[in-house]
C-alpha positions in Angstrom: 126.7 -71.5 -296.2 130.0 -72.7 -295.5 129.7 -75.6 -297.3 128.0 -73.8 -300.1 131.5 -71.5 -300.3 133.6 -75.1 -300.7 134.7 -75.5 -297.0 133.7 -79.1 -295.5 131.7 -77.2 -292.3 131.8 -74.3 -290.2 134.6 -75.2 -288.2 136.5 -76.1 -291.1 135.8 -72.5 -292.2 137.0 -70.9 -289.5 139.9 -73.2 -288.7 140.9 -72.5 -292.6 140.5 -68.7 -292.7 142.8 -68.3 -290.2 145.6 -70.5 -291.7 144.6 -68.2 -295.2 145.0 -65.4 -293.3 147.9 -66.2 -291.8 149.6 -67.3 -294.8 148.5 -64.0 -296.5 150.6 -62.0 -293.7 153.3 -64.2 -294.3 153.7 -65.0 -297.9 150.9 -62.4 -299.4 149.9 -65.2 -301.5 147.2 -68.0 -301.1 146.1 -70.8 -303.2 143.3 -70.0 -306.2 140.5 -72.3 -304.3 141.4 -70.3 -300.9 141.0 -67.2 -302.4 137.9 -67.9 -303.9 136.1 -68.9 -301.4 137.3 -65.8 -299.3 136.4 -63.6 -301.8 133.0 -65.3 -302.4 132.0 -65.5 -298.5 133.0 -61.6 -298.5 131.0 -60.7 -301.3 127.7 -62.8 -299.5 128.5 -61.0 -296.0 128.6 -57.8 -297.7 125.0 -58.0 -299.8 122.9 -60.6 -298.3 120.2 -60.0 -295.9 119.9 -63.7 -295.5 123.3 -64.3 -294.6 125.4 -61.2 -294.3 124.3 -57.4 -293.1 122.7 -56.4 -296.2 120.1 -53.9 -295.2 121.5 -54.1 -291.2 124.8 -53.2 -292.6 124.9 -49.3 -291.4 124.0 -51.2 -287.6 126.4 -53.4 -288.4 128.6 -51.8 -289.5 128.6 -48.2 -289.6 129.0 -48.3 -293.4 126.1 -46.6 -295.6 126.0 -48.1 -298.9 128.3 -46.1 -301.1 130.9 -46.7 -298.8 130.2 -50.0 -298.4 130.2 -50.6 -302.2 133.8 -49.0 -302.1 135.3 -51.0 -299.5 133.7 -54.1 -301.3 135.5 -53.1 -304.6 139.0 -52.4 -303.0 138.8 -56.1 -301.2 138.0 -57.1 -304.3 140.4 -55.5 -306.7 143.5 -55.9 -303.2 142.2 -60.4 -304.5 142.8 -60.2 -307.6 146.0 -58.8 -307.2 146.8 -61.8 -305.1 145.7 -64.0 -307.6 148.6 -63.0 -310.3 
């Protein structure tokens, strides 16, 4: 999946989220390519069953769906705004 989302491996991923997240905290900026593959890995851990919670997500998570559906639009809309 990770390669799939534009990252070389897992490792990479993980090694690279962190420096986007840092960078975020720090400049609350990130590059285009880094923000679409964060918003693109959210959006697949959010709704897939394969690969994310999907139905497990209340287990997981403790969100129902409505709530999860809001928190997944905020993320998304709090993105875009990074984006311009």
């Amino acid at each position: 999946m990770a390669v799939f989302i534009g990252f070389t491996d897992a490792s990479d991923m993980v090694k690279r989220c962190y420096g986007i997240a840092d960078r975020v905290r720090r400049d609350g900026r990130i590059e285009d390519a880094d923000l679409k593959r964060g918003q693109l890995a959210c959006e697949i851990l959010f709704s897939s069953d394969i690969y994310g919670s999907g139905l497990d997500r209340v287990a997981t998570t403790g969100l129902d769906d409505a709530d999860a559906i809001g928190l997944l639009r905020r993320i998304q809309v709090k993105m875009l705004n990074l984006r311009y």
